[in-house]
C-alpha positions as CSV (number, residue, x, y, z in Angstrom):
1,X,2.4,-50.7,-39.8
2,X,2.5,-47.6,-41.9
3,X,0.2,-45.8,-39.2
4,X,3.2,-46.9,-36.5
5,X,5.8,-45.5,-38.8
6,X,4.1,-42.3,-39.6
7,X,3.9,-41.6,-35.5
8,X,7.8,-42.2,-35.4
9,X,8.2,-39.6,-38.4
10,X,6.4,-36.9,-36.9
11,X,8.0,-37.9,-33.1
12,X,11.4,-37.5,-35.0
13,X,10.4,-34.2,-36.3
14,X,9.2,-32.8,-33.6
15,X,12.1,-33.7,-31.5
16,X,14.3,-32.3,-33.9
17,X,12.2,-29.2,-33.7
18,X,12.8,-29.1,-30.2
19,X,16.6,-29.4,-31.2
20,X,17.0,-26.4,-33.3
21,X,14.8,-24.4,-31.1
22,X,17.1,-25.0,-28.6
23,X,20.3,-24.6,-31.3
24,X,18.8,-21.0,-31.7
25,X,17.9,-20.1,-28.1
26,X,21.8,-20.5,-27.1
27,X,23.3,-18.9,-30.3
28,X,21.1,-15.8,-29.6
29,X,22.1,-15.7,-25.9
30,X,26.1,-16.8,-27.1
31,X,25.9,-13.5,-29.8
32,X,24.2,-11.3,-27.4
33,X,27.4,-12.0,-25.0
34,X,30.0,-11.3,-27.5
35,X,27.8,-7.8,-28.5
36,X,28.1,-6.9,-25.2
37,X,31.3,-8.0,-24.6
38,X,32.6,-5.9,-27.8
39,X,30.7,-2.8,-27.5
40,X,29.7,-2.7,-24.1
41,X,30.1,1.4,-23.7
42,X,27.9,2.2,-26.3
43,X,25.2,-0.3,-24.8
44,X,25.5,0.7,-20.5
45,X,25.6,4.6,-22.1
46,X,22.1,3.9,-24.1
47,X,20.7,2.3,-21.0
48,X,22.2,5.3,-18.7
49,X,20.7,7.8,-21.1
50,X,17.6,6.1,-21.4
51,X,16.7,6.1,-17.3
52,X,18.3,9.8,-16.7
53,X,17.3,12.0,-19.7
54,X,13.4,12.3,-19.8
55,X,11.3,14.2,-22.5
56,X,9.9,17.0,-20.4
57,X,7.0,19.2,-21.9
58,X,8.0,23.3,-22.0
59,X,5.2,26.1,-20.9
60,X,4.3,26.2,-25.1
61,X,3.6,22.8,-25.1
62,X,6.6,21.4,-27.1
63,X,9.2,18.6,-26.3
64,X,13.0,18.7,-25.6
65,X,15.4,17.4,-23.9
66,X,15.7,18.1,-20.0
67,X,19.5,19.3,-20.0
68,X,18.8,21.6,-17.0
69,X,19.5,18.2,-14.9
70,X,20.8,15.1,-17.2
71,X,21.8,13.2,-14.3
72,X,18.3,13.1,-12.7
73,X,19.7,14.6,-9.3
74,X,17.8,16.9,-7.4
């Protein structure tokens, strides 16, 4: 008998495991909405900046920014 309820114990955990996993999965995804839905410039203009301004390399061999063509239009 103690064998039988041991198994239920650790089914119970686990299960509840599953649970909260779940719990946490969904209250990310709910505060990732309200973060976009709040500050949603500041996010589309890191994404926009991210795809269209490049690190380019100069003739010296440093780095800067390429401002000659930000929008990435040739």
């Amino acid at each position: 008998m103690d064998n039988i309820t041991k198994k239920r114990e650790e089914r119970k955990r686990e299960r509840w495991d599953l649970i909260l996993f779940i719990i946490l999965l969904i209250a990310i995804f709910i505060a990732w909405v309200i973060i976009d839905k709040k500050f949603p410039e500041q996010i589309r203009s890191r994404k926009y900046n991210d795809k269209y301004e490049s690190d380019v390399k100069t003739y010296d061999g440093s780095l800067h920014r390429n401002l000659a063509n930000p929008l990435g239009s040739e």
